[in-house]
C-alpha positions as CSV (number, residue, x, y, z in Angstrom):
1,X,0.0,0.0,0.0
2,X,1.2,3.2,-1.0
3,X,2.0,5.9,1.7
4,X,2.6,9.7,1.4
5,X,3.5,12.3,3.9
6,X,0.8,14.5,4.9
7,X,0.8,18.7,4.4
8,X,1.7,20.1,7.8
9,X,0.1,23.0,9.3
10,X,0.9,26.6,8.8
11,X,3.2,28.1,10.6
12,X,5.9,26.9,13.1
13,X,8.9,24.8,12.7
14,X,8.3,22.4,9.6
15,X,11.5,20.5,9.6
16,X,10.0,17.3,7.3
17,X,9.8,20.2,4.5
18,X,13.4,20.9,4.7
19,X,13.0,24.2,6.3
20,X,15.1,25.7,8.4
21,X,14.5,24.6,11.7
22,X,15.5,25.6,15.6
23,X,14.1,22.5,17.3
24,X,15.8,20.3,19.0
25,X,14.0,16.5,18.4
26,X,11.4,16.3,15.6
27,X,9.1,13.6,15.1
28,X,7.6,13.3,11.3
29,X,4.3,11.5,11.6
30,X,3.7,9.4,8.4
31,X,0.2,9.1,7.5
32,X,-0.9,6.1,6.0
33,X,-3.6,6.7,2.6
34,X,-6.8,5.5,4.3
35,X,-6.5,7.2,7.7
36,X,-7.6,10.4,8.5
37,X,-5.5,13.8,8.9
38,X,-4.3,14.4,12.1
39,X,-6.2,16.5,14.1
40,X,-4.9,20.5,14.4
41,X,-5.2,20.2,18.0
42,X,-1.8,17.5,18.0
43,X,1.8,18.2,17.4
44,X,3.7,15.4,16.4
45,X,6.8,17.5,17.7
46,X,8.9,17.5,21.0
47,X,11.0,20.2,21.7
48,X,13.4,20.7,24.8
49,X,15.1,24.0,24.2
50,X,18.3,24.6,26.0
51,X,18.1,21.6,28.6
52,X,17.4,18.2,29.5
53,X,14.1,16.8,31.0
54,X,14.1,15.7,34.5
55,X,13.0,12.5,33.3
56,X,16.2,12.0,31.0
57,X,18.9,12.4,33.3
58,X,16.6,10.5,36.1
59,X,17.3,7.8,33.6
60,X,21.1,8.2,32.9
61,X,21.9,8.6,36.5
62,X,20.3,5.4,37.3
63,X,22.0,3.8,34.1
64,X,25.2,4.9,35.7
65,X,25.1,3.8,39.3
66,X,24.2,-0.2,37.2
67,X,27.1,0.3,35.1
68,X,29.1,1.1,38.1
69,X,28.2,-1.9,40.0
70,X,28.4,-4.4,36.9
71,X,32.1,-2.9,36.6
72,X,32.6,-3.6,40.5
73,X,31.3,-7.3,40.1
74,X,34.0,-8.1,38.0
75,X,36.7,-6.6,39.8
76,X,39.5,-9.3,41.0
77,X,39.0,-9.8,45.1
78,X,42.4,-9.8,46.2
79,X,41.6,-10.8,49.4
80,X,39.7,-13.9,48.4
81,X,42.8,-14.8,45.9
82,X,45.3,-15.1,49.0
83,X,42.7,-16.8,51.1
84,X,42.2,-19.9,48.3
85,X,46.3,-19.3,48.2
86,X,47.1,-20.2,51.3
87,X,44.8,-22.9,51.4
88,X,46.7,-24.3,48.5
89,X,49.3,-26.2,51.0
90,X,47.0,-27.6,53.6
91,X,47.6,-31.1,53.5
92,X,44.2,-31.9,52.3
93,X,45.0,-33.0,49.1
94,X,41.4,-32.8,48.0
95,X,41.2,-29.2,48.5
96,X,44.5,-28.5,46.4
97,X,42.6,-29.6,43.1
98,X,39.4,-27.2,43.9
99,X,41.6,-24.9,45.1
100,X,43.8,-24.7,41.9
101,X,40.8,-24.2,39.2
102,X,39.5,-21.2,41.4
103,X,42.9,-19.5,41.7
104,X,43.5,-20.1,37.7
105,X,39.9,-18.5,37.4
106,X,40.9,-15.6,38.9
107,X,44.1,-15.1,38.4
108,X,43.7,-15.2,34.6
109,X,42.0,-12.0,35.3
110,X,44.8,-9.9,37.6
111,X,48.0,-11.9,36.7
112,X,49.7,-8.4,36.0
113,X,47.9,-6.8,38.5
114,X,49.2,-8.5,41.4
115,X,51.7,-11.1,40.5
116,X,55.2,-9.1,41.0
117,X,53.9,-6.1,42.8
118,X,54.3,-5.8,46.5
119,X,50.6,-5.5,48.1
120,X,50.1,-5.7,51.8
121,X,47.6,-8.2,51.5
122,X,49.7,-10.7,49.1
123,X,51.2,-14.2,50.4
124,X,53.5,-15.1,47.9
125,X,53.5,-18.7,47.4
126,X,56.3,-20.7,46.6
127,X,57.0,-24.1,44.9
128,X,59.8,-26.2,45.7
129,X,60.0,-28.0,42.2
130,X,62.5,-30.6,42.7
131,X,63.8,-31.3,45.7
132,X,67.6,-32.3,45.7
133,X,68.4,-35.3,48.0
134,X,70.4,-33.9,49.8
135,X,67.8,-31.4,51.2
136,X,66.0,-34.4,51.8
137,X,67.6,-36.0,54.3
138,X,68.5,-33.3,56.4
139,X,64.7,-33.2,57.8
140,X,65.2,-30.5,60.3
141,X,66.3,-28.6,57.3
142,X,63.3,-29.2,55.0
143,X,60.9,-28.5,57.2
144,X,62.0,-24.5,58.1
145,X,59.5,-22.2,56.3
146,X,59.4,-18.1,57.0
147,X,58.0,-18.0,60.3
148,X,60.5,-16.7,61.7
149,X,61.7,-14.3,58.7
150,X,61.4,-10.4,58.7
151,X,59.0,-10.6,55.9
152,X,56.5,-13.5,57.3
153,X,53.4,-13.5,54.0
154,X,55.3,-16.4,51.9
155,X,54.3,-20.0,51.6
156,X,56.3,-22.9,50.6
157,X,54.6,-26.0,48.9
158,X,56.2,-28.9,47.4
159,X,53.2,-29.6,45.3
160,X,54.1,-29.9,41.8
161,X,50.6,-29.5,40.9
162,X,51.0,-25.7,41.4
163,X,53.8,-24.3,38.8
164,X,51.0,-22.6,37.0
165,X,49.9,-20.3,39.9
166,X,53.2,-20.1,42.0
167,X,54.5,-16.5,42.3
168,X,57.9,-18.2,42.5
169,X,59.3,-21.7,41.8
170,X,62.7,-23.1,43.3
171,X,64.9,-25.2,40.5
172,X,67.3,-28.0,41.0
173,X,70.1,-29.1,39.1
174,X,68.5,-32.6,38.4
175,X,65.7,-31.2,36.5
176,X,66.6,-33.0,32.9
177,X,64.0,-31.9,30.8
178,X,61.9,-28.4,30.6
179,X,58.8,-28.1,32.3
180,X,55.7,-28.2,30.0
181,X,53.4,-25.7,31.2
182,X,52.5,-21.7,30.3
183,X,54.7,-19.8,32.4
184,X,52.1,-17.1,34.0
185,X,53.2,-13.4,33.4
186,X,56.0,-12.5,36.3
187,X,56.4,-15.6,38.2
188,X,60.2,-15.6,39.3
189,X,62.5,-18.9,38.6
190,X,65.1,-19.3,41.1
191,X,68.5,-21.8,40.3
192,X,69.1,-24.0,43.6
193,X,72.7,-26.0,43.2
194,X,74.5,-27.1,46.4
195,X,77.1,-28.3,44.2
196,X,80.3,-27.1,42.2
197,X,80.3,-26.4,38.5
198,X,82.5,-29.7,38.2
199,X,79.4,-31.7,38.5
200,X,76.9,-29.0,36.9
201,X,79.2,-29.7,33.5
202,X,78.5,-33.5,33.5
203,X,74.5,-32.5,34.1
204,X,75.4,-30.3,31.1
205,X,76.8,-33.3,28.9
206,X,73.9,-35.4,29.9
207,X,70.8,-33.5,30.5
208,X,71.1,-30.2,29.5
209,X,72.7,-30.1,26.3
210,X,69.7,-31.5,24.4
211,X,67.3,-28.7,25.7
212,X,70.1,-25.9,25.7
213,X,67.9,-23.5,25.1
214,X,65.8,-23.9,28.4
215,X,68.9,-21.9,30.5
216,X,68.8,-19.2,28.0
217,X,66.8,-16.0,29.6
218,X,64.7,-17.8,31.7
219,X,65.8,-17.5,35.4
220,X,65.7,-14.6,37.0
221,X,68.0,-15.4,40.5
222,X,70.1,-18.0,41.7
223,X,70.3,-19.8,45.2
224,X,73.9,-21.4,45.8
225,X,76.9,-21.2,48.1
226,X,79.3,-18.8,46.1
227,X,78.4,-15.4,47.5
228,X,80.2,-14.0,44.7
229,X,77.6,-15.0,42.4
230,X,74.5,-16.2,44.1
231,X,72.0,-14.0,44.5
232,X,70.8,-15.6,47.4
233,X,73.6,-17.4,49.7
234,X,73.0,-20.5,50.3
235,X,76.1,-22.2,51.9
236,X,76.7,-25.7,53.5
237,X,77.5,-24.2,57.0
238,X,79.4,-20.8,57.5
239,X,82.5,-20.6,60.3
240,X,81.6,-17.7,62.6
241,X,83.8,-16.4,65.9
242,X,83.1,-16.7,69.1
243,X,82.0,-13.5,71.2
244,X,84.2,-14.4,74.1
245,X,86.8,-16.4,74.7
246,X,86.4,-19.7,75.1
247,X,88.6,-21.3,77.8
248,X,89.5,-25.4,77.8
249,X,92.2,-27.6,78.5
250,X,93.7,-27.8,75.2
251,X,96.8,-29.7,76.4
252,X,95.1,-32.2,77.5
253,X,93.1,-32.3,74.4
254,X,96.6,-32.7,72.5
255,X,98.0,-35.6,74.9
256,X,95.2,-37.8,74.2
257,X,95.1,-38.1,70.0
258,X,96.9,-41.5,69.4
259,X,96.2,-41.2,65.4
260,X,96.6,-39.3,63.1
261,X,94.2,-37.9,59.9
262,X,90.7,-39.7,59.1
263,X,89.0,-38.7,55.8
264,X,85.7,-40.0,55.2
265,X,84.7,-40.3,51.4
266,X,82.6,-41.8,48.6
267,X,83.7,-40.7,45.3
268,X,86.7,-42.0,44.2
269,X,87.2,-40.5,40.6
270,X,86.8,-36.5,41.6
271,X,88.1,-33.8,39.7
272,X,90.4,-32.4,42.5
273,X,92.2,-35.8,42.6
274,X,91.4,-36.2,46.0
275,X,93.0,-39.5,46.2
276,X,95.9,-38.9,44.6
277,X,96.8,-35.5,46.8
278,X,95.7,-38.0,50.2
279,X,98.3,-40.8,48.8
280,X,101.2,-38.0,48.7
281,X,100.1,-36.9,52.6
282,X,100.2,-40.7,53.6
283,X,103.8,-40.4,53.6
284,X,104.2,-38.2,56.3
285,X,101.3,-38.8,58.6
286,X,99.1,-41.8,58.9
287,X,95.8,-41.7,56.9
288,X,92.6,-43.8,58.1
289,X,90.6,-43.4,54.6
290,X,87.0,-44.8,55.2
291,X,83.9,-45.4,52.8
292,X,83.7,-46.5,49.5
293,X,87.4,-45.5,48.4
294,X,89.0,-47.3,51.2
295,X,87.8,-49.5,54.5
296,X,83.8,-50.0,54.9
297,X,82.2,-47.8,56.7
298,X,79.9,-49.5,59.3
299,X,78.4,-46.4,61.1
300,X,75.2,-43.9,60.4
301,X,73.5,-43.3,57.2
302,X,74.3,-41.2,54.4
303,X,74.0,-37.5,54.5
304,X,73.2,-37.6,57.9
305,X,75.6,-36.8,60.3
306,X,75.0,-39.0,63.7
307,X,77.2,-40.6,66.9
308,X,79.1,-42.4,64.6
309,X,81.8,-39.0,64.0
310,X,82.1,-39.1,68.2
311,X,85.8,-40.6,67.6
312,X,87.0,-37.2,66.4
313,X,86.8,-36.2,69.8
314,X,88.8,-39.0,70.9
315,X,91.8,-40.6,68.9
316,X,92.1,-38.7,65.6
317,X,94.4,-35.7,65.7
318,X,93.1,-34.2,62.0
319,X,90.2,-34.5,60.3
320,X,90.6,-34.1,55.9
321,X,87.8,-32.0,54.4
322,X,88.8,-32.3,50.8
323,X,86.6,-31.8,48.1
324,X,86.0,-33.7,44.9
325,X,86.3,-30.4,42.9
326,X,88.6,-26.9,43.9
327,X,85.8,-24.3,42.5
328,X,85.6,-20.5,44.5
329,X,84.0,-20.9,47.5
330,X,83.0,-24.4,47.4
331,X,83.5,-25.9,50.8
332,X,80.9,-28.3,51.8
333,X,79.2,-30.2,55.4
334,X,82.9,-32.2,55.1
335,X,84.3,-29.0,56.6
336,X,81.3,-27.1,58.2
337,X,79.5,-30.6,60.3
338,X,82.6,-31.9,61.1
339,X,84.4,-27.9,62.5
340,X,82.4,-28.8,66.1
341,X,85.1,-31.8,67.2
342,X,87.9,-31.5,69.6
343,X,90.2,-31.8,66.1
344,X,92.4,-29.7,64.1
345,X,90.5,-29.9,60.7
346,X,92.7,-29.6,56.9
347,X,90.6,-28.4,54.3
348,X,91.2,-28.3,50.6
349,X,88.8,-26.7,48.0
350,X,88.5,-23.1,47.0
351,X,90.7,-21.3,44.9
352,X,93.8,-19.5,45.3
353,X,94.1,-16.0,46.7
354,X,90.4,-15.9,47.2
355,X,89.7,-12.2,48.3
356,X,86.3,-13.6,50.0
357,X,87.2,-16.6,51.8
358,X,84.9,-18.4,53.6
359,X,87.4,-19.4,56.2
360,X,88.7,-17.1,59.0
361,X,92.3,-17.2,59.2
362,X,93.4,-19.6,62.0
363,X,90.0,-21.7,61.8
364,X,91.2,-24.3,59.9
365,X,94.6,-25.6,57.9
366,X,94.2,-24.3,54.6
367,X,96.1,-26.4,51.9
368,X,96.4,-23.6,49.6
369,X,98.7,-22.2,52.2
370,X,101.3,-24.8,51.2
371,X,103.0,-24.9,47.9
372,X,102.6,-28.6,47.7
373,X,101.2,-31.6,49.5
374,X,104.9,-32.6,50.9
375,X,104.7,-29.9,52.4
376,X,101.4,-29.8,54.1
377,X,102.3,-33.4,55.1
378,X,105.4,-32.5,57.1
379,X,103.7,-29.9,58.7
380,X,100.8,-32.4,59.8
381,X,103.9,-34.9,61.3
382,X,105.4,-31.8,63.1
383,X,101.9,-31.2,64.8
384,X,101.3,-34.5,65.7
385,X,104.6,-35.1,67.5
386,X,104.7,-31.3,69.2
387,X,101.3,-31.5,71.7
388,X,101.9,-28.3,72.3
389,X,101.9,-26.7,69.3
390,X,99.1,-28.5,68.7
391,X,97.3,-28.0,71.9
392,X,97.9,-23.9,70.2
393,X,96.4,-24.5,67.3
394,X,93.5,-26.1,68.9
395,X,92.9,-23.6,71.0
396,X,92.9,-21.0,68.3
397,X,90.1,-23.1,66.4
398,X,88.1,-23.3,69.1
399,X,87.7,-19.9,68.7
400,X,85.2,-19.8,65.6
401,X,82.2,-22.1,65.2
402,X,80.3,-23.9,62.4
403,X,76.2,-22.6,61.8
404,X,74.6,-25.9,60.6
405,X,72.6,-26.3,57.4
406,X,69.6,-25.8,58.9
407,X,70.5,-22.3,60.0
408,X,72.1,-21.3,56.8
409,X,68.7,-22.7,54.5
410,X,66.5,-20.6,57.3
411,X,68.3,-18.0,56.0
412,X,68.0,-18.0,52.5
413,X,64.5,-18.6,52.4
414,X,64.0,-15.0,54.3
415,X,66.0,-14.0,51.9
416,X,64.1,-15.0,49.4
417,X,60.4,-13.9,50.6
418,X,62.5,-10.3,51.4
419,X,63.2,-9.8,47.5
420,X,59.8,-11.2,46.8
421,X,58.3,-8.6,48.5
422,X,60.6,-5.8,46.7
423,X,60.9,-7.3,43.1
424,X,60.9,-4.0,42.3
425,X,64.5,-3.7,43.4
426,X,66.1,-7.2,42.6
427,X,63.9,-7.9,39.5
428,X,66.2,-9.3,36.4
429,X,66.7,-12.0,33.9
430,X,69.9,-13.8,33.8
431,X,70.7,-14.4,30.1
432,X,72.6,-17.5,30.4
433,X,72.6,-19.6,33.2
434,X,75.3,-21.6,32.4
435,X,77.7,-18.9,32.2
436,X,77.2,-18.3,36.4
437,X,78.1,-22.1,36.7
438,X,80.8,-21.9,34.4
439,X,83.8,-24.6,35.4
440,X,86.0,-21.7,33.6
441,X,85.8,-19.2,35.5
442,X,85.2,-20.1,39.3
443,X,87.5,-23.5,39.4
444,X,90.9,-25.0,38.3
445,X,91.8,-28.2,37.0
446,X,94.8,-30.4,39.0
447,X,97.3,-32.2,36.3
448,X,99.3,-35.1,37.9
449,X,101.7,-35.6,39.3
450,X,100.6,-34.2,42.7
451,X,104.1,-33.9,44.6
């Protein structure tokens, strides 16, 4: 049907003519054929001249105040996000799975909001992704956790089945393969390695190589016991003096040691030539070598260090704390769990001239302080047969003591939840891992003969 639009009125505002018009809104009314004209006494126009109806902005007021709460609705609940966080290490394991899918929910939504920004309501939770052996079996050890830190909101998991929403994740050398998961946005990778770079370049040949590129730009700090280079120290044991003096009867001490070194040891084959430099030393002092490289060892277990070391107190006059590779640094619980005896104890490890030794001078008999091992041996005879030189010696030892591993792993963990909360300050990306474990640079090689 065909439709037309109706004459208006005279006079007025005629804007569906094309006139000029000063109206604000204006409503055509399109008459069909059949019906009759509108009346005169109806205007098909609305005007508002100059401001809005009441009614209006009623409207877009209330419009407003809806949009504002559907925007609030939305809005990431921090609070709630540390509260499911937390929960994510009770030992419940059926409330770490319904735990996980609402975290990953919600953190999809404020990953660069509040992962890696210090907020006073955050817990930072932490995954302990493989944990070395050795940590393992020292149980006192594995179960310290930031109570007792200055900075107190971090949680420490060994729950695998949270790498995807950990804020941080602790990495061990014996990880062989990379992880397959989406890394979230910020979450900070920490190398742990209690060992030297000798063994770290056999992981290298056999593990590591194949997925080279795994180490490249993707840690951002490293946990280990070279202070030179670890971001966060993590040391075997560290030798520490005495406030006051401490006052015993050394001489006596001396007179009673009937023997003379014991060196306790598994690895045969070591990069330092352990063996080699202990069969030089056996001709000028006798050597009780015990474990796998010489007579069985009956006592204790492995890595744990019981009763069964009493006898240093006893019969031995030296005690050999030799390590299977000489990297900066790298002294490990040979020297530190064993310091605590009434013995005289012979290190060798380090390197040479070390500016930050680990080992305060008169604490210990440093190899590196004789020019060969005849030397050191002769030096261990004179000892032996003058008590009261070494009834000195002793007493100067006895000085310093050794913190345990437990004490020194307490620390790095507040250590650790301190940068956390500052990653402001300490955030980076190391660009190749293996080049601060490099064998080059932090250890020397030993050519034989040893004389």
């Amino acid at each position: 049907m065909a439709s037309k639009v109706p004459d208006q009125p005279q006079g007025g505002n005629h804007c569906c003519k094309g006139e000029k018009s000063s109206v604000i809104v204006c409503v055509c009314a399109v008459q069909e054929e059949n019906f009759p004209p509108f009346s005169s006494s109806f205007d098909p126009i609305v005007e508002t001249r100059g401001h809005l109806s009441p009614i209006i902005g009623l409207v877009i007021f209330v419009l407003g105040i809806l949009l504002y709460l559907l925007l609030y609705s939305y809005t990431p609940n921090i609070q709630l996000i540390e509260k499911f966080r937390i929960q994510l290490i009770d030992p419940k394991q059926d409330e770490i799975l319904s735990n996980k899918a609402i975290l990953q929910s919600i953190d999809s939504k404020q990953d660069s909001k509040v992962r890696g920004s210090i907020h006073s309501e955050k817990t930072y939770l932490v995954l302990w992704h493989t944990v070395p052996n050795y940590l393992r079996h020292v149980s006192d050890a594995l179960s310290a956790n930031f109570s007792v830190c200055e900075y107190q909101n971090c949680k420490l998991t060994t729950d695998n089945r949270t790498v995807d929403i950990s804020d941080a994740i602790l990495w061990h050398r014996t990880l062989k393969t990379a992880p397959k998961f989406k890394r979230p946005v910020g979450q900070i990778w920490v190398y742990v390695d209690h060992e030297s770079p000798a063994v770290v370049n056999l992981h290298y040949s056999k593990n590591w190589k194949p997925n080279i590129k795994f180490w490249y730009k993707k840690f951002n700090w490293t946990m280990t016991y070279n202070k030179v280079v670890a971001d966060i120290h993590l040391p075997y044991g560290e030798l520490k003096k005495h406030k006051t003096y401490i006052a015993r009867d050394y001489d006596r001490i001396a007179a009673s040691k009937t023997k003379g070194a014991l060196v306790v040891t598994s690895h045969c084959k070591t990069d330092s030539k352990r063996l080699e430099y202990i069969n030089v030393l056996k001709k000028y002092v006798e050597i009780d070598i015990m474990g796998k490289c010489g007579k069985k060892w009956n006592c204790g277990v492995k890595d744990i260090h019981d009763n069964c070391f009493d006898i240093l107190n006893t019969s031995y006059s030296f005690y050999l704390a030799f390590e299977n590779a000489l990297c900066e640094q790298y002294h490990t619980e040979k020297l530190f769990e064993n310091f605590k005896y009434d013995i005289l104890v012979v290190t060798r490890g380090g390197l040479p001239h070390e500016v930050n030794t680990p080992l305060p001078e008169g604490s210990v008999i440093d190899s590196r302080n004789y020019k060969s091992a005849k030397e050191l041996g002769m030096y261990l005879s004179h000892l032996q047969r003058n008590t009261n030189e070494y009834a000195k010696r002793l007493d100067e030892k006895s000085q310093f003591y050794s913190t345990n591993y437990r004490q020194t792993y307490q620390q790095a963990l507040c250590d650790l939840c301190h940068r956390l909360n500052h990653q402001e300050t300490y955030r980076k990306t190391i660009p190749n891992l293996l080049d601060v474990m490099s064998y080059k640079k932090s250890c020397r090689s030993i050519g034989l003969p040893i004389r």
